[in-house]
N, C-alpha and C positions, 0 to 999 in steps of 0.2 A: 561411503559406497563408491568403489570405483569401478569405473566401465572398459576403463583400459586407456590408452591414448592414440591419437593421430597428429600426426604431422600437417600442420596450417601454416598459411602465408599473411604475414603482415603485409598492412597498405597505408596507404594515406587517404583520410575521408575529410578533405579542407585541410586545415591544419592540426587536425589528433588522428593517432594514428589506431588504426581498427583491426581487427580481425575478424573474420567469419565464424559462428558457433559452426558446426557441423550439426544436422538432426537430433542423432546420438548424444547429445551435450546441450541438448537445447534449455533453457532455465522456463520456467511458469511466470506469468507475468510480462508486464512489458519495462521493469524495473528491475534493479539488481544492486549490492553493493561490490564494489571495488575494493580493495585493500591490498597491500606489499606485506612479504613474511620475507624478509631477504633479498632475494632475487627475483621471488615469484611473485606474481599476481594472480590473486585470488579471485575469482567472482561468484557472491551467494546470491540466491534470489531474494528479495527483499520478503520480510514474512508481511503476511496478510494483516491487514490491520483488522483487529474486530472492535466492535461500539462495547461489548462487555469489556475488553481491557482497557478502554479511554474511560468510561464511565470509572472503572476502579481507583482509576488516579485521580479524580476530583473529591475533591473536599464536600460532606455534607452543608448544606444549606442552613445558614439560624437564625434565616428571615421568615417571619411568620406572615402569610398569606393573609390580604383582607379577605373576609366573608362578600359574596357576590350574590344576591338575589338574580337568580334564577327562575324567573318567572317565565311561564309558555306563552309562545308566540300567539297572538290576539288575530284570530282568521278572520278572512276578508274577503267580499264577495268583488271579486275581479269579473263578471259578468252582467 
């Protein structure tokens, strides 16, 4: 999806050199990825991590859990 383009100034921020997004070009996040195709640099916004896709890449478990008595707490006269 393009938006069109505008003309930006490079700068120096320390020793790496930076650019200003514009509004219009602004990415979601406070993270992105970087990358070169030739001449150009690309920048995508990092995708969202969700717990259902980390959860996917773990391996099931084939340790069998002890049995834990579960017995209710024994009340107590605190007065």
């Amino acid at each position: 999806m393009q938006t069109g383009s505008r003309h930006v100034r490079l700068f120096r921020n320390g020793r790496n050199q930076a650019v200003r997004i514009p509004v219009e070009f602004e990415l979601p996040g406070d993270e992105a990825i970087l990358h070169r195709e030739g001449d150009r640099l690309v920048i995508e916004p990092l995708p969202k991590r969700r717990l259902l896709d980390l959860l996917a890449t773990w391996e099931p478990l084939e340790d069998e859990f002890p049995e834990i008595a579960d017995e209710p707490v024994k009340p107590e006269d605190v007065f």
